[in-house]
BAVEXMAR-724732 format. One record per residue: residue in three letters; x, y, z of N, C-alpha, C in turn; residue number from 1. Coordinates in steps of 0.1 Angstrom, whole numbers, plus 2048, in hexadecimal, padded with zeros to 3 digits. Layout:
! BAVEXMAR-724732
- ALA:X:Y:Z:X:Y:Z:X:Y:Z:NUM
...
//
This chain:
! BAVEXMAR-724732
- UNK:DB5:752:16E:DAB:748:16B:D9F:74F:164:1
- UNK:D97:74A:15B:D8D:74F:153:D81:74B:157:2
- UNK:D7A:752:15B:D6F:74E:161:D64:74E:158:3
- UNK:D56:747:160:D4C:74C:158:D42:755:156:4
- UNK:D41:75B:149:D39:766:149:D2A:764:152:5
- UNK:D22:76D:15C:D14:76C:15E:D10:774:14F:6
- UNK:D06:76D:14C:CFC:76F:140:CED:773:147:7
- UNK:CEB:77C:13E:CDD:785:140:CD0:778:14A:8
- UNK:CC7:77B:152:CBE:772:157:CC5:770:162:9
- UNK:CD4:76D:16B:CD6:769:171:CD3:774:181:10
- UNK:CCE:774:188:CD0:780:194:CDB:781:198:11
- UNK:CE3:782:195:CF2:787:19F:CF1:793:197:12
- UNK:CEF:791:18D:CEE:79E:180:CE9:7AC:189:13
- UNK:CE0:7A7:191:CD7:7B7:192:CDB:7B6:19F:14
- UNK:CE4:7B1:1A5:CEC:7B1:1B1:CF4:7C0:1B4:15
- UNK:CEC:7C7:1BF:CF7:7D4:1BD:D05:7CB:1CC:16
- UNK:D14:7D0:1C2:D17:7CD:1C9:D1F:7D1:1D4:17
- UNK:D24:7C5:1DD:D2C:7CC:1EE:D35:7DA:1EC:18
- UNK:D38:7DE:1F3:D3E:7E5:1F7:D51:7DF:1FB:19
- UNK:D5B:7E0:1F4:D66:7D9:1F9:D71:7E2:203:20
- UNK:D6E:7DA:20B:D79:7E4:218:D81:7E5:217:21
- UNK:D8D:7D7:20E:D97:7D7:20C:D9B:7CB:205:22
- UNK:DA2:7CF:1F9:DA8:7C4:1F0:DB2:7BC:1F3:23
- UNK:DAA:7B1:1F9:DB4:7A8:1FD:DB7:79F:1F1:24
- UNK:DBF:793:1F6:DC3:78A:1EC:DB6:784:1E5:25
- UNK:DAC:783:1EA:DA0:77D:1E4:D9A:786:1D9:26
- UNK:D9D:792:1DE:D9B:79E:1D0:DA3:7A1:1C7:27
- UNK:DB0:79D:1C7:DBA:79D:1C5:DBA:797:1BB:28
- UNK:DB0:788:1BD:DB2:77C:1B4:DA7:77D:1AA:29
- UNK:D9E:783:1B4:D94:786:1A9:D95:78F:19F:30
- UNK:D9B:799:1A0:D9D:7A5:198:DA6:7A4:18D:31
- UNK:DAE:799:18D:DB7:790:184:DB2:78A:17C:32
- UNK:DA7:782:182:DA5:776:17B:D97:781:16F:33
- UNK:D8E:78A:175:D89:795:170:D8C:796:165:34
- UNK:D99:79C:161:DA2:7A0:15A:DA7:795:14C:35
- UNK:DA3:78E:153:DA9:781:14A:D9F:77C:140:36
- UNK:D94:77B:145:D85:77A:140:D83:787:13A:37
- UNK:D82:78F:13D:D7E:79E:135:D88:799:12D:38
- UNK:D94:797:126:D9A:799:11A:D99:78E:113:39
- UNK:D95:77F:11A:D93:76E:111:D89:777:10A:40
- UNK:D79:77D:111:D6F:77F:108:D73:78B:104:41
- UNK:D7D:790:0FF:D7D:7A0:0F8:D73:7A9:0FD:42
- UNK:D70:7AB:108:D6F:7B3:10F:D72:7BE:10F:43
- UNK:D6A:7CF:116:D73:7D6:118:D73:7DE:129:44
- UNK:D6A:7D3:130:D63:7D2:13F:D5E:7C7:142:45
- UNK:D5E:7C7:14F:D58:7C1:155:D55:7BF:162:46
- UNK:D4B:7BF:166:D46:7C1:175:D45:7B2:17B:47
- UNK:D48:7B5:188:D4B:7A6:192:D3F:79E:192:48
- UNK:D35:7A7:192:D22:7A1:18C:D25:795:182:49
- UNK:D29:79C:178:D2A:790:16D:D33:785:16C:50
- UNK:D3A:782:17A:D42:775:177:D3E:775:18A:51
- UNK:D31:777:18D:D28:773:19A:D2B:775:1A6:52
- UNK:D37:780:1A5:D37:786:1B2:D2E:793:1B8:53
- UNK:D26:797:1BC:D1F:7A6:1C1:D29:7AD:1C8:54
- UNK:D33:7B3:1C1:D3C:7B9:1C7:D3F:7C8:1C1:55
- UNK:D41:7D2:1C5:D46:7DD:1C0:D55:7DC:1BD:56
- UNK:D55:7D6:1B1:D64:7D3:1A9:D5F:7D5:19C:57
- UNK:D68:7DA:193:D6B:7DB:182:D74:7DC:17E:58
- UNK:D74:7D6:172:D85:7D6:16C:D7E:7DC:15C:59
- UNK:D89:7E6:155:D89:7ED:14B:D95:7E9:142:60
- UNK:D92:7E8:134:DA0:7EA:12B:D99:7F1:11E:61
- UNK:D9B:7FA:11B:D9A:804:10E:DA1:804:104:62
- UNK:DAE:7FA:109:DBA:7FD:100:DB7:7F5:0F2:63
- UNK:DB2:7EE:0F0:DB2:7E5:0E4:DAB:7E9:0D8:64
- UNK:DA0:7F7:0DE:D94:7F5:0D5:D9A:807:0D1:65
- UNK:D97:806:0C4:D9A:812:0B6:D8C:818:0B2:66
- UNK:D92:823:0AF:D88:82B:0A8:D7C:831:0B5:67
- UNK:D7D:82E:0C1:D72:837:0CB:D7A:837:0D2:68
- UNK:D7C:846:0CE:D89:84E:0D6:D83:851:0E5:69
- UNK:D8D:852:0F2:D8A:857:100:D95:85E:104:70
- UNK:D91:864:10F:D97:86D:116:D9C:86F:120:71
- UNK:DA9:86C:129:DA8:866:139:DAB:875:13F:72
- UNK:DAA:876:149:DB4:880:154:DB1:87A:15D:73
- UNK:DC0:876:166:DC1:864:173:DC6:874:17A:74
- UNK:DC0:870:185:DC7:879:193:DC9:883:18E:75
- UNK:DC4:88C:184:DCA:896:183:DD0:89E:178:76
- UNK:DD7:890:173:DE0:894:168:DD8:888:157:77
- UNK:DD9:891:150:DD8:88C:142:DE1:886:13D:78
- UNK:DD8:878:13D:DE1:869:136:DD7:864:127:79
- UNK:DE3:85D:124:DE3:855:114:DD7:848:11C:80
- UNK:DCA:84A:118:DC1:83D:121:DC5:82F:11D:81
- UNK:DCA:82D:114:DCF:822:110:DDC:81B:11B:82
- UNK:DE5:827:11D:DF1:823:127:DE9:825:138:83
- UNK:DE0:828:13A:DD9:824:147:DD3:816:144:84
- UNK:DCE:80E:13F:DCA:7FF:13F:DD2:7F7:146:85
- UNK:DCB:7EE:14D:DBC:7EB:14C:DBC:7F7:156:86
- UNK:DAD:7F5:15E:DAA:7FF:16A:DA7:7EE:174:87
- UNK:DA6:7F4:181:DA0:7EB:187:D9F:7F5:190:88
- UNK:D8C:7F4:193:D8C:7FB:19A:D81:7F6:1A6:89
- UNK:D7F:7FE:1B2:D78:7F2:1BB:D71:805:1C5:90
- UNK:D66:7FE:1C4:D59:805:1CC:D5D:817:1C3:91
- UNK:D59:811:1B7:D59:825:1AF:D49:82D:1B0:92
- UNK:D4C:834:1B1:D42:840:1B1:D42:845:1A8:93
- UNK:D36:848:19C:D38:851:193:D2F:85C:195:94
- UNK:D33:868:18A:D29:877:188:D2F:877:17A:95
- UNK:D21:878:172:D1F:87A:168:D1F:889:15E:96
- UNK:D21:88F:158:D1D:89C:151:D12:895:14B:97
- UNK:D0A:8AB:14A:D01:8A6:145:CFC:8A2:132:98
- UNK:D08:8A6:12E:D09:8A4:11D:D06:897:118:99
- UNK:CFA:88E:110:CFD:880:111:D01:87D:103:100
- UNK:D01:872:0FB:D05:86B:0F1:CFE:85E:0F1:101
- UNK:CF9:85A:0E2:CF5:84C:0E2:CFB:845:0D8:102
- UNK:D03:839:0DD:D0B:831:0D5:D05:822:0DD:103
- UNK:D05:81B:0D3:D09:80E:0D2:D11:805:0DD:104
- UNK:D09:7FA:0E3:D12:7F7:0F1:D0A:7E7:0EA:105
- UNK:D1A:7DE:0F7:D14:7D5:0F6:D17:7CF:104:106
- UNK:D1A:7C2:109:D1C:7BB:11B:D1F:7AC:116:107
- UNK:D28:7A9:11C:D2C:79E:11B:D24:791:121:108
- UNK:D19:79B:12D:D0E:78F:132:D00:793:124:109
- UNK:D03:793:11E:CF5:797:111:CFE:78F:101:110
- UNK:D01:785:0FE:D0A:781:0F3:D03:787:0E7:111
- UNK:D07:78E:0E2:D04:791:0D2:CF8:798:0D5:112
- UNK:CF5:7A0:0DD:CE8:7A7:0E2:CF2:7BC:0E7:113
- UNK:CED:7C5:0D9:CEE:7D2:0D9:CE8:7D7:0D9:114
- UNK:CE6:7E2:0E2:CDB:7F3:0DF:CE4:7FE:0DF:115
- UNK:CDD:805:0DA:CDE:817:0DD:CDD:817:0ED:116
- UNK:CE9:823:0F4:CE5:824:0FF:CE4:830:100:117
- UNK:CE3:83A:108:CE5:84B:10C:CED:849:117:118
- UNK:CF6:84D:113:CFF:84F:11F:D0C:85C:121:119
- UNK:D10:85B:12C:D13:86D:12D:D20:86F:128:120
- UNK:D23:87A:120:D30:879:116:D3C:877:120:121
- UNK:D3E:87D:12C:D44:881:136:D46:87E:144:122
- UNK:D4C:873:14B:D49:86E:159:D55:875:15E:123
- UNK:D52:876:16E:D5E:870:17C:D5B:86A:17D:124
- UNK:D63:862:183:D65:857:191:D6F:855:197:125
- UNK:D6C:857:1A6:D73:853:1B3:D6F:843:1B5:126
- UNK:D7D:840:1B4:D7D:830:1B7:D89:82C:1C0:127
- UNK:D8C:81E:1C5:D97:819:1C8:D9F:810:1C3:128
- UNK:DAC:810:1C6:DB4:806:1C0:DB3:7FB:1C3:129
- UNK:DBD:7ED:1BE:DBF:7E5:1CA:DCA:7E9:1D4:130
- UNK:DD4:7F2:1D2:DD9:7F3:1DA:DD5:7FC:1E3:131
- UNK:DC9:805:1E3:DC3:807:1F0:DBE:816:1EC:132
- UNK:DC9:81C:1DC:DC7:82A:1DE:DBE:82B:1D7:133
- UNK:DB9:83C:1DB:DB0:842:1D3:DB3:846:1C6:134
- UNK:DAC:843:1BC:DAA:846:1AD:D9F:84F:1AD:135
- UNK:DA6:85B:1A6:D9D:864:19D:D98:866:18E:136
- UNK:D91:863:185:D90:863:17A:D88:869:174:137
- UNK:D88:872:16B:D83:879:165:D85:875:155:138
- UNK:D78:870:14B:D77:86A:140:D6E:86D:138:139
- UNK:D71:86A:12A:D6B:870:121:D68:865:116:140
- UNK:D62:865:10F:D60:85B:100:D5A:84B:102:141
- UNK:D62:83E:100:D60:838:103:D63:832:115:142
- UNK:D6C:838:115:D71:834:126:D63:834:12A:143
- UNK:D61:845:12A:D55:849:134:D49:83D:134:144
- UNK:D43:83B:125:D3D:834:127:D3E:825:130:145
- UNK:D4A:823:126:D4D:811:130:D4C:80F:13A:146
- UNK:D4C:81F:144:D4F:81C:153:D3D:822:15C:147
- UNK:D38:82C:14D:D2B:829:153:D22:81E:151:148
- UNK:D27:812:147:D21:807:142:D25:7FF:150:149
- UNK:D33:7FB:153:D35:7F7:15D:D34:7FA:16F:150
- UNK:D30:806:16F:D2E:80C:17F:D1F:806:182:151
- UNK:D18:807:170:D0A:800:172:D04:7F5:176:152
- UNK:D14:7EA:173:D0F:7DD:175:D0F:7D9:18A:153
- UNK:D18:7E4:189:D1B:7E5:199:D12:7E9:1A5:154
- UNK:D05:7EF:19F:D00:7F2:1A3:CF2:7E9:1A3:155
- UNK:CF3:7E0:197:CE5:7D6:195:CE1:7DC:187:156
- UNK:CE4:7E7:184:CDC:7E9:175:CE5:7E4:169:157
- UNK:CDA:7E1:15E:CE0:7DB:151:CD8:7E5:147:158
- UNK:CE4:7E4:13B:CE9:7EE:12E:CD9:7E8:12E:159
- UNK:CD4:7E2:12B:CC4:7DF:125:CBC:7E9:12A:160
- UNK:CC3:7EC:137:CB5:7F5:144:CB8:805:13C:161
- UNK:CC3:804:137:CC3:814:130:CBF:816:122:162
- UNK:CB8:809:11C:CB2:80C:10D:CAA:813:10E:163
- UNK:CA1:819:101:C98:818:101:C8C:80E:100:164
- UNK:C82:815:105:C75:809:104:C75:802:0FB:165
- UNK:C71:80B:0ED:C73:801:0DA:C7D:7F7:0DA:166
- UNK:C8D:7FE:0DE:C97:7F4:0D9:C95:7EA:0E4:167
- UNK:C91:7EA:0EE:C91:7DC:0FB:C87:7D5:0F4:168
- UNK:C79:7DE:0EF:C70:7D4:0EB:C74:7C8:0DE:169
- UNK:C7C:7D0:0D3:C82:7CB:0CB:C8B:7C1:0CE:170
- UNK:C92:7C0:0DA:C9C:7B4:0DF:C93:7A9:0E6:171
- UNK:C89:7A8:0EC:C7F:7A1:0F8:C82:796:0F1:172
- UNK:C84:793:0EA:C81:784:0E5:C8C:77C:0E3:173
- UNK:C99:781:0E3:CA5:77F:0E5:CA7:77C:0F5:174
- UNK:CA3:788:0FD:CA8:78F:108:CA1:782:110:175
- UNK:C95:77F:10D:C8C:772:114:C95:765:110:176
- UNK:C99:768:104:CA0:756:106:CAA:756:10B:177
- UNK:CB6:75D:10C:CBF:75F:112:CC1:75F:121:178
- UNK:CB2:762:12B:CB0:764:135:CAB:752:139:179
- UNK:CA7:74C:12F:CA3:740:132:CAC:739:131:180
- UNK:CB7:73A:126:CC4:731:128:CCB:733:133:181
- UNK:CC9:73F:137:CD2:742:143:CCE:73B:154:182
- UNK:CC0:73B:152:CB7:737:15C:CBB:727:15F:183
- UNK:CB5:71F:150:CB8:70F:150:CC9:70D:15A:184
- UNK:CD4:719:157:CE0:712:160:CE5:716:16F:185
- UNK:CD9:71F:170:CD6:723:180:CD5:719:18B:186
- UNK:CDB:718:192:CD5:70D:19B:CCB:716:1A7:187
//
């Protein structure tokens, strides 16, 4: 089922979220339906935040998008990141290298709203499956970032909190009405 996107202004956004003990059928369903919405809106993530759960869940797919090459090593062994899609992953941990890069990002709770971010060319993360096991990932290029774009929403922070000052100041006036559209369907 396709859910709906949370849009910038709403607080679940800066919701860090639960901790999941165990993927039951409720996460199960959610992580589906996740999945289903990350690709209606061409997506290439998406955190449980943004369709209003505060949960430590994300779902990933890399596979569609060309030309920003990544890098996987799953548990160990070096894979084609494309034939690892999607990820689903629940309560990840990341560590960053310290080498950064600034490219162009955007969030599916921000419509038609881009910055430059700095972000680190190089992640791990230890995360869980749904089926219970541990995932190891070690990533490079775009992965890395998508999963430190996404570990961020899981935490409460947003791609906006890592601009700079100029380019946020440059967006305020977007970033405000957007927060007010979003507000008006708040109950």
């Amino acid at each position: 089922m396709i859910l709906p996107i949370i849009k910038y202004g709403h607080p679940v956004l800066r919701a860090k979220g639960k901790w999941i003990k165990e993927a039951d059928d409720r996460i199960r369903t959610l992580a589906a339906d996740m999945l289903e919405t990350m690709h209606a809106a061409n997506g290439i993530g998406l955190a449980a935040q943004q369709v209003g759960a505060a949960l430590q869940l994300t779902v990933l797919d890399i596979s569609q998008v060309e030309g920003r090459p990544s890098s996987l090593i799953l548990n160990g062994v070096d894979v084609d990141p494309a034939s690892a899609m999607p990820l689903v992953l629940l309560n990840p941990r990341l560590e960053m290298e310290e080498e950064i890069e600034t490219e162009s990002e955007g969030c599916l709770s921000f419509p038609e709203i881009n910055g430059d971010i700095d972000r680190a060319i190089a992640v791990t993360v230890e995360a869980e499956t749904l089926e219970g096991e541990a995932v190891f990932i070690e990533a490079e290029g775009l992965l890395a970032r998508a999963l430190q774009h996404e570990i961020d929403h899981l935490n409460g922070i947003l791609f906006i909190d890592r601009m700079s000052s100029a380019e946020k100041a440059s967006l305020s006036s977007r970033l405000k009405r957007l927060q007010k559209e979003t507000m008006r369907g708040v109950k």
